[in-house]
C-alpha positions in Angstrom: -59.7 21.2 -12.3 -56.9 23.5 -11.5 -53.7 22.4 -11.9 -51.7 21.8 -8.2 -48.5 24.4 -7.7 -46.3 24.9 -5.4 -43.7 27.4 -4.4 -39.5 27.3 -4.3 -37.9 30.7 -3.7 -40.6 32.8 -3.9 -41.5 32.0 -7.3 -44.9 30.0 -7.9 -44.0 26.9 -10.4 -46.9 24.7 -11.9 -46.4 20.9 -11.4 -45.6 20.2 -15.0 -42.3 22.2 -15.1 -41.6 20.3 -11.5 -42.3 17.5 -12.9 -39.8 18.2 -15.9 -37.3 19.6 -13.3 -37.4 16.1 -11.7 -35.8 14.1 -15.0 -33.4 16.6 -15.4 -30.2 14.9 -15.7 -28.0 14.9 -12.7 -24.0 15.6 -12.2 -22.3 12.1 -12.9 -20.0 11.0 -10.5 -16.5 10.6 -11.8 -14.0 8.8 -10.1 -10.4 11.2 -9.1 -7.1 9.7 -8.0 -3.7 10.8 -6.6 -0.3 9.5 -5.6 1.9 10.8 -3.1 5.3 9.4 -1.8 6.5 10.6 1.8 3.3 9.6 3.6 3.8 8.4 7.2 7.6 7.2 5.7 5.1 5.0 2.8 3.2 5.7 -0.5 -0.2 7.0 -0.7 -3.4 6.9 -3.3 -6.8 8.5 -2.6 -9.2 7.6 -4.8 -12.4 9.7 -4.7 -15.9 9.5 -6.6 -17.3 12.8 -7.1 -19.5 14.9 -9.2 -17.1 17.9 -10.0 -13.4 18.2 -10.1 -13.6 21.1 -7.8 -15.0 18.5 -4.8 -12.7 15.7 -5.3 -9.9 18.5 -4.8 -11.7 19.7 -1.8 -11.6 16.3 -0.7 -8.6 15.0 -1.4 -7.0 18.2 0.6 -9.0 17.7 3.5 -7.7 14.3 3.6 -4.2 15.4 3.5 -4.9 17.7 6.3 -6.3 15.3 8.4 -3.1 13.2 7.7 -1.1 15.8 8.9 -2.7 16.5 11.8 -2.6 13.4 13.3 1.5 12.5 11.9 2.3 15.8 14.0 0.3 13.9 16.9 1.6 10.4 16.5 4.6 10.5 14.6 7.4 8.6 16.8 9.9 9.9 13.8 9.0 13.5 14.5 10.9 14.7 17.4 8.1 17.4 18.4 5.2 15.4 17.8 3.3 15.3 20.8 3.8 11.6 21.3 7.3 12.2 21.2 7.3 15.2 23.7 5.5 13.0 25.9 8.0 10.0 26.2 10.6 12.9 27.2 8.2 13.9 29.2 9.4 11.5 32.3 6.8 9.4 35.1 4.8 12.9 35.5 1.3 12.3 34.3 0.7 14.3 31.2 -2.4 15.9 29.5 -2.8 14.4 26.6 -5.0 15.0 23.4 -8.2 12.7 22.8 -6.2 11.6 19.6 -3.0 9.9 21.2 -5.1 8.4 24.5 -7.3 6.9 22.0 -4.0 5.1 20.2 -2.3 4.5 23.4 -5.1 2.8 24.9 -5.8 1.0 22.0 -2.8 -0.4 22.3 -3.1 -1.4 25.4 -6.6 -3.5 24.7 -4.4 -5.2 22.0 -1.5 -6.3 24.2 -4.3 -7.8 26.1 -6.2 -9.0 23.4 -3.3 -10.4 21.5 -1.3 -11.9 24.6 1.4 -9.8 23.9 2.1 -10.4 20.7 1.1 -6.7 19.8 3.2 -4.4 22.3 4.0 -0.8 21.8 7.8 -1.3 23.3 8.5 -4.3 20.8 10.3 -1.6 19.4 12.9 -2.5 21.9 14.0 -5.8 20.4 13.4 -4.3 16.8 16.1 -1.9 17.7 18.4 -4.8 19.1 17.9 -6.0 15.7 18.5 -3.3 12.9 21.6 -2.2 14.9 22.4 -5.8 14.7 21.8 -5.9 11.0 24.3 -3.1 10.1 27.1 -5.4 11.8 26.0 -8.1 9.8 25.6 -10.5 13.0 22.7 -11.6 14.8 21.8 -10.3 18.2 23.9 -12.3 20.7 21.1 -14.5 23.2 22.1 -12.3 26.2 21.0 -9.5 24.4 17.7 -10.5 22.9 17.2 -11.6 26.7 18.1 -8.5 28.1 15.7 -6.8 25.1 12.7 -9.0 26.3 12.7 -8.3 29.7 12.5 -4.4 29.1 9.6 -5.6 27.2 7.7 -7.7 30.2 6.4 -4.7 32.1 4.0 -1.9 32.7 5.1 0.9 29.9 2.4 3.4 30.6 -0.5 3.9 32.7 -4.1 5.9 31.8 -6.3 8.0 33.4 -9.7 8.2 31.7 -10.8 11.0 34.4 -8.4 13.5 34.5 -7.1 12.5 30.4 -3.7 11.9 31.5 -0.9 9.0 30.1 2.3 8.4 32.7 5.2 6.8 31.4 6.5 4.0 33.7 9.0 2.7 31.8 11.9 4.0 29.7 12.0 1.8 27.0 11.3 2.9 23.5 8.0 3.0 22.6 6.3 3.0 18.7 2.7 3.3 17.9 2.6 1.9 14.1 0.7 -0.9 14.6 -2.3 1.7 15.3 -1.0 5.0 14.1 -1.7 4.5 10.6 -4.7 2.7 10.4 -5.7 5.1 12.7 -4.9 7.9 10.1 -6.3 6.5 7.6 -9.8 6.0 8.9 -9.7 9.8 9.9 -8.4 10.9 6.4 -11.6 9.4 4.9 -13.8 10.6 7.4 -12.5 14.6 6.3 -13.0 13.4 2.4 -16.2 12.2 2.7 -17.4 14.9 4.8 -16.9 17.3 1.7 -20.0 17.9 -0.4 -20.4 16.2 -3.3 -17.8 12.9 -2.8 -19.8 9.9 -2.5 -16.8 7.1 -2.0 -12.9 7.2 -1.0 -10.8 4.4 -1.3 -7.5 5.6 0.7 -4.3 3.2 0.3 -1.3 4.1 2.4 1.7 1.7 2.4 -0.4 -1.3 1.3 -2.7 -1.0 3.8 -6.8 -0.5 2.0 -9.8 1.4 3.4 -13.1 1.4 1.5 -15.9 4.0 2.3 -18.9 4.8 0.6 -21.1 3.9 -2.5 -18.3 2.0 -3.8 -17.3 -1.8 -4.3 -13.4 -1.8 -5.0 -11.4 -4.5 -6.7 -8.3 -5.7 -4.1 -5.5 -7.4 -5.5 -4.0 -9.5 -2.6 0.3 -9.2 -2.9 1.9 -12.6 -3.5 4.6 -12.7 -1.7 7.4 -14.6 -3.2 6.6 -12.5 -6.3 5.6 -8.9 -5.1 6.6 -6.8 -8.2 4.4 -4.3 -9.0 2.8 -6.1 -11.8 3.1 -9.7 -10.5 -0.3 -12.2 -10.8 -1.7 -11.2 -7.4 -2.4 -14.5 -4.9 -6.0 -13.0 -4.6 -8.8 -10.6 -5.8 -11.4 -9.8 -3.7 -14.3 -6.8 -3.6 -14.6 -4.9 -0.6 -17.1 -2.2 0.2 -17.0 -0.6 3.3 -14.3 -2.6 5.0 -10.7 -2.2 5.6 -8.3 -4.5 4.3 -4.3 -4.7 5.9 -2.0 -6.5 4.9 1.8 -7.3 7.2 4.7 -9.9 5.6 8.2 -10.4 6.1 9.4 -10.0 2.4 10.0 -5.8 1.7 11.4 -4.9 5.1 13.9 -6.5 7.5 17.6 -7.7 8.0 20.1 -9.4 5.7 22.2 -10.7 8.4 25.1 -12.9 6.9 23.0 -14.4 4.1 19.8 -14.8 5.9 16.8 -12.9 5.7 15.1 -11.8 9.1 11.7 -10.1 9.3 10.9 -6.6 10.8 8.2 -8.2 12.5 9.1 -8.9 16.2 7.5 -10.9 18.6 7.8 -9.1 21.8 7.9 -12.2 24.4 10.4 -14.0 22.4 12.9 -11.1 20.6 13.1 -13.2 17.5 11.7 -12.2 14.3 8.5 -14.3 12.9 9.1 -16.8 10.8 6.3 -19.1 10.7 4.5 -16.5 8.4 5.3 -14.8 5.2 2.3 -12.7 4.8 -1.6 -12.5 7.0 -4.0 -10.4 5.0 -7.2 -9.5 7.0 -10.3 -8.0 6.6 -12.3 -5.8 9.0 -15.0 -3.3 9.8 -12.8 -1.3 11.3 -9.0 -0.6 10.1 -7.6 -0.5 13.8 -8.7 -3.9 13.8 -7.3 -5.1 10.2 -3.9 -3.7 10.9 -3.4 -5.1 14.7 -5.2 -8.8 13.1 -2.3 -8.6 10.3 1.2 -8.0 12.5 -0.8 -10.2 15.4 -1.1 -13.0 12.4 2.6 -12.9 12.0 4.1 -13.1 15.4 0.9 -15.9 17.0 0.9 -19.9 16.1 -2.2 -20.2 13.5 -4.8 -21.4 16.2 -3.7 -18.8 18.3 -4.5 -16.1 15.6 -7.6 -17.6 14.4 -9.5 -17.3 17.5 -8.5 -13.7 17.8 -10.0 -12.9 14.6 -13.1 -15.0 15.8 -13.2 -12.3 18.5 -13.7 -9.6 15.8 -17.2 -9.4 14.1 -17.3 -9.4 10.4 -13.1 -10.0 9.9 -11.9 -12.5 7.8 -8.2 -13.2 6.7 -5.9 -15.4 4.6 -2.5 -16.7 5.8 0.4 -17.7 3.5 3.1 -19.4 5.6 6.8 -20.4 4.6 6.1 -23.9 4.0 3.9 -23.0 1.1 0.3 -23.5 3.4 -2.7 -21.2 2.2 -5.1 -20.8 5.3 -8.5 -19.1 5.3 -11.1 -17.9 7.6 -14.5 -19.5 6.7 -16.3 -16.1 4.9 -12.8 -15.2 2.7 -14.3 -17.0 -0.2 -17.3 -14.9 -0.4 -15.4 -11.9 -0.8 -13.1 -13.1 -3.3 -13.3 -12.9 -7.1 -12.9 -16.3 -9.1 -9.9 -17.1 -9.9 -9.5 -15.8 -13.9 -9.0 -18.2 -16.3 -5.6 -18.1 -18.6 -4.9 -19.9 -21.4 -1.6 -21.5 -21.7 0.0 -18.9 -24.8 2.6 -20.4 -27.8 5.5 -18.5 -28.3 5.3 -16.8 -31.8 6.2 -18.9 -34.6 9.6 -17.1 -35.5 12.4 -18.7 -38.5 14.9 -17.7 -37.3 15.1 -16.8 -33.4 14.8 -19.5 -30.4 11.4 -18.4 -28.2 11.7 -16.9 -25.2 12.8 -18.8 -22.1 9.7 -18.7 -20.2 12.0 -19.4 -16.8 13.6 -15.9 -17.4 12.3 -12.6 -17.1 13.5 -8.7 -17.1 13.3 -7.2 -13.9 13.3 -3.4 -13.3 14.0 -1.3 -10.0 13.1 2.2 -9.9 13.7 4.2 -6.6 11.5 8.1 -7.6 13.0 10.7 -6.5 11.2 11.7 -3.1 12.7 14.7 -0.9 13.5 13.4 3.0 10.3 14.6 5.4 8.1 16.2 2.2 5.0 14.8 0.7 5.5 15.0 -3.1 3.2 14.0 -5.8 4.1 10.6 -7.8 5.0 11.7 -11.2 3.5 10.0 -14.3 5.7 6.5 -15.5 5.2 4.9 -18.0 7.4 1.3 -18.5 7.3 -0.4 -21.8 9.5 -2.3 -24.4 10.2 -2.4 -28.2 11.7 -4.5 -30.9 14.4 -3.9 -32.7 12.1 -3.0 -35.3 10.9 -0.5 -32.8 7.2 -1.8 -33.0 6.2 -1.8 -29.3 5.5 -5.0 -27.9 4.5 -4.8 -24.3 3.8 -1.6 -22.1 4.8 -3.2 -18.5 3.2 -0.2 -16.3 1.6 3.3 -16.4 1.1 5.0 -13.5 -1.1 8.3 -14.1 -3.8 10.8 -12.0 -5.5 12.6 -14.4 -5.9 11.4 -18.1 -5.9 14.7 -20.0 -2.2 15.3 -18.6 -1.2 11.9 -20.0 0.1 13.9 -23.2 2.9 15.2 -21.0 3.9 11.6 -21.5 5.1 12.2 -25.5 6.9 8.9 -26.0 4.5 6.7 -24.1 1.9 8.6 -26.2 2.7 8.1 -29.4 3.6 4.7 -28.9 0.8 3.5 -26.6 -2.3 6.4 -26.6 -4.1 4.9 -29.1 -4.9 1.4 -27.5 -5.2 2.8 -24.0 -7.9 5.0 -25.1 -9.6 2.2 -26.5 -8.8 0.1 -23.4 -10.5 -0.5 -20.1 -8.4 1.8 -17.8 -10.2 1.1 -14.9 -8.0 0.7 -11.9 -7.8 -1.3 -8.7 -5.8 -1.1 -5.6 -3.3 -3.8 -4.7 -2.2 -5.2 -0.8 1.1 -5.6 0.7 3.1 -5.4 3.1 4.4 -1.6 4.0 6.6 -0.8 0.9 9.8 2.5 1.5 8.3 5.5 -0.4 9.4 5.8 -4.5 10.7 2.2 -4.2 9.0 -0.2 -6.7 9.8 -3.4 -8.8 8.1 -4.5 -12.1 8.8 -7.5 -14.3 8.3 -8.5 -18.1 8.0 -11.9 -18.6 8.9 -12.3 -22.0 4.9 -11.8 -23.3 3.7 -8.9 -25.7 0.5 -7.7 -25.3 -1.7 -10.2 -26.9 -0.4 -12.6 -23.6 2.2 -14.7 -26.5 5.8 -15.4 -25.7 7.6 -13.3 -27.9 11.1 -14.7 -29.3 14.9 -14.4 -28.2 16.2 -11.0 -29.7 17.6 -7.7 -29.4 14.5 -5.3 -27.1 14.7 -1.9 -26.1 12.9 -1.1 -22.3 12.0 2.5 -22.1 11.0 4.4 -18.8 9.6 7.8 -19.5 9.1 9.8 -16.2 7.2 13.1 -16.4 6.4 15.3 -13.4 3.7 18.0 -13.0 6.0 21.3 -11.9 8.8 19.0 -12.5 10.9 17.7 -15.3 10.4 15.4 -18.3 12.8 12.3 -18.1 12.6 9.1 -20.8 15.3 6.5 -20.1 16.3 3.4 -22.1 18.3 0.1 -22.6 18.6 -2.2 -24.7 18.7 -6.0 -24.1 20.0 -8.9 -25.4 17.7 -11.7 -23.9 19.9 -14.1 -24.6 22.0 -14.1 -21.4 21.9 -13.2 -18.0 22.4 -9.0 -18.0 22.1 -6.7 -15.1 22.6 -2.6 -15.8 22.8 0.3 -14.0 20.8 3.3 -15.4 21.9 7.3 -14.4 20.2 9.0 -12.2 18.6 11.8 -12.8 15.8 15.1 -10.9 13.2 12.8 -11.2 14.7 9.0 -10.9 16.7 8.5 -8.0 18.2 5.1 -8.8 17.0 2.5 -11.9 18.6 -1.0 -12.6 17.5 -3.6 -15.5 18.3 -6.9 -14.9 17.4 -10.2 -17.2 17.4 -13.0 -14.5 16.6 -16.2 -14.0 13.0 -16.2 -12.1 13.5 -16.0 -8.3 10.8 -15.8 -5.8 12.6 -16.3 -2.7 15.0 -14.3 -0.4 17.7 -16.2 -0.2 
């Protein structure tokens, strides 16, 4: 019997070497991540899966296109985005692009939807309320009155025929509620679309989409303890499903020694209060992020049947008076809770243990440049003895592993067991965080998880930056009392402060 053949570009091939061409090892996909500060006035990570460097770069600036695109379209901070041009635009009706009337009437389902509680002029009262802030008073009644009723009417009206949006109002008008989901969703559309990229995960102020052959780990933000490396309130594993996040606790008003949300409610003026944070889950990420700042502003009732509406979305609410709520599928997408053992402080002669109700805090501002998307640099946070024996690396924050030598300290001190580690990294939500701004704690353990003792530590921070400049800063602590210090600036680090504190989880 002859053997069967067939024929691929013009050459005649016998089964047997197809057959071996079949088990022929394919490309492995390898998973590729950046940082950015100074996107849509937040932080960014892309995280793609690919099979060769040269895609996930393809990717990952198709993405970035996509993001600016649509900024230059949405943007109510750009004065000549075309959502800007239009409010100047007066009560003509204006041609606009399928982009903004897809926002703006999206918008406008939500206000319905939502009973007001999502409206695109709340940025009336939320104005009322920063100018407010910097005079360090609150907003007088009359005012927040006078704020409200500029928000109780028609703001815009659209024509689906012609593609036209009229402005019938003149009160200031913001589209974030929509604008960056919005984004976001495109930005993974353009990644995917590249040859070769199987998954994106794309995590822009907080805020996490999942797309693709990909299951990612979510790390849910506690609130009343939202430093970067803080025991998150929540894991869960998401594939294909956004997940947003909106809470009072990063950005608002300190008005004479009480905190105020940034989230308004529209029909009132006052800020919400009645929840700290509302984490949802959706299909779609126009739905996750209107469900989140909806969450905040409705009574719990009210917000749970609008997430009923919503096929497929789920949610958690944390409120001020320490209630955890959950929609009836969260638990199937969360993790179990991991099991820690209650650690001994190290039996030392001579030195008291560590006071586990203190910790060291650290602020670190990057340095970002105003209206330009840079690259987050490498970090690395960690602390040593006095015998300069390292004791606990706090954070490292890194793209691509075979620049981490760039990182000399860090490396020499810490290389060794990350190599060996699992570096396998997930993405954490929050609410929206200011770009380069981020907190991180040490709580006294090393890192076998044991207290260590009282005693003289050094913390370092070593900040390298690709094109940029090499930076390693340090201070030494005395964790025996309360200290606070101020650490130079410098190209890379805009502002730094160590503290050892008491533990507070509350603003005051």
């Amino acid at each position: 019997m002859k053997a069967f053949s067939t024929r691929i570009a013009g050459v005649l091939l016998p089964l047997a070497v197809l057959s071996s061409l079949a088990f022929l090892p394919r490309k492995a996909n390898k998973p590729y991540v950046s940082d950015y500060e100074n996107v849509l006035g937040t932080s960014m990570e892309i995280k793609m899966t690919a099979d060769a460097e040269q895609h996930a770069a393809t990717a990952e600036a198709a993405a970035l296109r996509e993001v600016d695109r649509l900024n230059k379209i949405l943007s109510g901070y750009d004065a000549t985005s075309e959502f800007s041009r239009w409010m100047r635009a007066g009560n003509a009706p204006v041609a606009v692009s399928p982009e903004l009337y897809e926002v703006l009437a999206l918008f406008e389902q939500w206000r319905v939807k939502s009973n007001g509680a999502l409206d695109a002029s709340a940025e009336t009262v939320s104005k009322l309320w920063r100018e407010a802030g910097k005079q360090n008073r609150r907003p007088s009644d009359a005012e927040i009155a006078l704020a409200v009723q500029a928000v109780h009417q028609q703001h815009y009206v659209l024509n689906a025929p012609t593609h036209t949006a009229r402005r019938t109002s003149t009160a200031p008008l913001i589209l974030n509620s929509f604008a960056k989901s919005y984004i976001m969703n495109k930005a993974a559309d353009a990644a995917l679309a590249t040859p070769g990229v199987s998954s994106v995960v794309v995590n822009i102020g907080g805020d996490v989409l999942v797309r693709g052959a990909h299951t990612e780990q979510i790390n849910v933000s506690n609130p009343k303890a939202d430093a970067e490396n803080d025991p998150p309130v929540a894991q869960l594993q998401l594939r294909d499903k956004t997940i947003a996040t909106s809470g009072n606790y990063r950005r608002g008003e300190m008005i004479d020694g009480h905190w105020y949300s940034h989230i308004i409610d529209p029909r009132t003026g006052l800020p919400a209060s009645e929840v700290i944070s509302a984490t949802v889950i959706a299909d779609q990420a126009t739905d996750a992020g209107a469900l989140a700042t909806a969450l905040n502003v409705l009574p719990a009732a009210e917000g749970q049947k609008l997430v009923a509406g919503v096929p497929g979305a789920e949610y958690m609410l944390l409120t001020a008076d320490g209630k955890r709520m959950e929609s009836a599928g969260w638990k199937n997408l969360e993790l179990p809770a991991a099991k820690t053992d209650a650690k001994k402080p190290l039996a030392v002669a001579k030195d008291k243990p560590w006071d586990a109700n203190y910790e060291v805090v650290v602020n670190l501002e990057l340095a970002t440049v105003e209206g330009m998307r840079v690259h987050r640099p490498f970090v690395a946070v960690w602390v040593v003895d006095a015998r300069k024996k390292p004791v606990r690396q706090v954070a490292l924050w890194y793209n691509k592993p075979k620049y981490l030598d760039d990182m000399r300290f860090w490396y020499s001190t810490y290389y060794d067991q990350f190599s060996a580690g699992n570096s396998s990294i997930s993405s954490t939500t929050s609410a929206t965080r200011s770009p380069g701004k981020y907190t991180l704690k040490w709580d006294g353990k090393d890192d076998q998880g044991n207290l260590v003792s009282q005693g003289t530590y050094t913390l370092f921070i070593e900040v390298a930056r690709e094109h940029g400049t090499h930076q390693l800063m340090k201070q030494d602590l005395n964790v025996k009392k309360q200290q606070h210090f101020d650490l130079p600036a410098n190209p890379e680090v805009a502002a730094a402060s160590v503290d050892y504190r008491k533990k507070t989880n509350e603003k005051q």
